[in-house]
C-alpha positions as CSV (number, residue, x, y, z in Angstrom):
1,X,-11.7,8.9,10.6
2,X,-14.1,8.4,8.4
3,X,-14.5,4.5,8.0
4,X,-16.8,4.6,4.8
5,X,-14.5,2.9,2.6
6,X,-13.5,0.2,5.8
7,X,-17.4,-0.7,6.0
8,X,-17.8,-1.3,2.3
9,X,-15.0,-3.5,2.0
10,X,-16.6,-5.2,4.1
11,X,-20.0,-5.3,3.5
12,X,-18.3,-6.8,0.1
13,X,-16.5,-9.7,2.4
14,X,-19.7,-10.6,4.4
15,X,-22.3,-10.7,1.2
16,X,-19.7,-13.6,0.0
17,X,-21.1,-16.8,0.8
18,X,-18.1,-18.9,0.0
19,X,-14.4,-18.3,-0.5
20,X,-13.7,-17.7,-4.2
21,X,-10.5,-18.6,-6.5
22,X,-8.8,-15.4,-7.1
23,X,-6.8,-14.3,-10.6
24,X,-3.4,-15.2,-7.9
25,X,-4.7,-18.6,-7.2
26,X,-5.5,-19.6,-10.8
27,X,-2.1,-17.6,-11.7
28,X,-0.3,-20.2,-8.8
29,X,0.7,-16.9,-7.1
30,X,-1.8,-16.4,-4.1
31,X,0.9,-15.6,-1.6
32,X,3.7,-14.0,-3.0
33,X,4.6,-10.8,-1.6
34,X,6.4,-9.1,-5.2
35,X,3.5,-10.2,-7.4
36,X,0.7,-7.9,-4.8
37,X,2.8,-5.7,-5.1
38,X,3.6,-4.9,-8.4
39,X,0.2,-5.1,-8.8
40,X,-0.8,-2.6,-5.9
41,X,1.9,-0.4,-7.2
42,X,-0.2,-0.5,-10.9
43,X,-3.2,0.4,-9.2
44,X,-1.3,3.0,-6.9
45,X,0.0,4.9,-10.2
46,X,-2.6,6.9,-11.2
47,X,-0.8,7.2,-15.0
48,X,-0.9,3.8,-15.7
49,X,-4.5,2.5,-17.9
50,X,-6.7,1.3,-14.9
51,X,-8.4,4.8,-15.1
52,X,-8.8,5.6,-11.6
53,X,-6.0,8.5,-11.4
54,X,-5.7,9.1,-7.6
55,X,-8.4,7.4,-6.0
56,X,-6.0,4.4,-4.5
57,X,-3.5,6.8,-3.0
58,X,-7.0,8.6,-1.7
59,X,-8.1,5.7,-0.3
60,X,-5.3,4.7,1.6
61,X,-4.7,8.0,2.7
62,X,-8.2,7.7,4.1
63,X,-7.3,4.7,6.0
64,X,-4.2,6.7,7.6
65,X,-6.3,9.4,8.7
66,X,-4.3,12.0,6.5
67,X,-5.8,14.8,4.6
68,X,-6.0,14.1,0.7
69,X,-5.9,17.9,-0.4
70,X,-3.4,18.8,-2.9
71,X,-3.6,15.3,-4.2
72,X,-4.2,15.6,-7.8
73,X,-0.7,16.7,-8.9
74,X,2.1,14.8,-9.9
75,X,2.5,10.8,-8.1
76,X,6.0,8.8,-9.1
77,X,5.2,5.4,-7.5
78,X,8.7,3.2,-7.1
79,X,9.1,-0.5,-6.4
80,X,11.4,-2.3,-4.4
81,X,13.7,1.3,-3.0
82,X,17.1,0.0,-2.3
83,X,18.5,2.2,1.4
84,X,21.8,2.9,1.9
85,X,22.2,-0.1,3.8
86,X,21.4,-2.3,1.2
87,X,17.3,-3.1,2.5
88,X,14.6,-2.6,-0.2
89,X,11.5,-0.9,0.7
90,X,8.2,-2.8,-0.8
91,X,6.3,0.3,-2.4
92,X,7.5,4.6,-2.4
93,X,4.7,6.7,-3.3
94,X,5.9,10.5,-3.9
95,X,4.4,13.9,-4.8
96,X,5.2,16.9,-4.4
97,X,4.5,17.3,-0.4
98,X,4.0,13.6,0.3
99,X,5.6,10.5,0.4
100,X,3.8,7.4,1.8
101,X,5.6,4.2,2.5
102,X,4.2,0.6,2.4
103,X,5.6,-2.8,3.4
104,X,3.3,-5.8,2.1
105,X,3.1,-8.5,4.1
106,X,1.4,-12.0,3.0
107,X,0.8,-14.7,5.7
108,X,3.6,-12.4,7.5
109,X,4.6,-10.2,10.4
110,X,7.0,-7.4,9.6
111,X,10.1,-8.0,10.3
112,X,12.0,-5.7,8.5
113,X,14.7,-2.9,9.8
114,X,12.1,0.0,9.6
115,X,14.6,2.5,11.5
116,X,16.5,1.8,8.1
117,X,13.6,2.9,6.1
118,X,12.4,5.9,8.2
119,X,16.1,7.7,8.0
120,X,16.4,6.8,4.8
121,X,12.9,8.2,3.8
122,X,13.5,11.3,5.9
123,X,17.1,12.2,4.4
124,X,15.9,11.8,0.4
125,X,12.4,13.3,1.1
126,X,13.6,16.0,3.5
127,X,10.6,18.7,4.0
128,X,7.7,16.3,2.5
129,X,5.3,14.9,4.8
130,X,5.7,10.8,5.2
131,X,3.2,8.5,5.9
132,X,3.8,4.9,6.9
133,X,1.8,1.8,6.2
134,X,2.1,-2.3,6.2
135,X,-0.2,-4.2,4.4
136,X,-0.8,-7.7,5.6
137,X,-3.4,-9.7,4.4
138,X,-4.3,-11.8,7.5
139,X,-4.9,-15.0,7.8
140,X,-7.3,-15.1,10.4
141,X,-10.1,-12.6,11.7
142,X,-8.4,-11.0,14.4
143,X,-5.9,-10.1,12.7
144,X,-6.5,-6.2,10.8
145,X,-6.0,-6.3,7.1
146,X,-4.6,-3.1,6.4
């Protein structure tokens, strides 16, 4: 894998010598789970105005060691997925090939009923490839932040 994007991140982290207010803590929001993620789906859809068309799904892709070929075409990016069994999946990313699935986390393990998600995923995405992901944002270092 090619850790590139890892290193920069955090070469980013290291160069900051102290902990900064983010827009979620002047917001009040700095932990809650539906704001990041309405705002990672945003950046995630490469139609919306942020201008960076499919580099976030490349980047993630990245970091699950998938190829990115192919990944210019179409992208429908859902929030909150409702399974037949009533749980609601964080983030769906779809193309044509590919779906990738992410559960954010904040301050959080994950505790949710994946077997629900995967056979839910694989019966409405049948012959598309899936990739899985959870996002936590860690609270300490030994924890991994993707």
């Amino acid at each position: 894998m090619d850790n590139s994007l890892l290193k920069r991140f955090a070469e980013i982290k290291n160069s900051l010598s102290e902990e900064r207010e983010t827009f979620f803590d002047i917001c009040g929001y700095p932990h809650y789970e539906n704001v990041v993620s309405n705002v990672l789906a945003f950046f995630f859809d490469p139609g919306k105005g942020h201008g960076l068309g499919t580099l976030c799904i490349e980047a993630i892709m990245q970091v699950l060691e998938s190829k990115t070929y192919g990944i210019d075409g179409f992208w429908e990016v859902e929030r909150e997925v409702r399974t037949e069994k009533g749980n609601y999946i964080d983030i769906v990313l779809r193309s044509d090939n590919t779906v990738i699935v992410i559960e954010n986390k904040i301050y959080a393990s994950v505790y949710n009923d994946l077997q629900d998600y995967i056979g839910f995923i694989q019966r409405t995405n049948k012959g598309k490839k899936s990739l899985w992901s959870s996002i936590v944002f860690a609270t300490t270092e030994s924890q991994r932040i993707y």
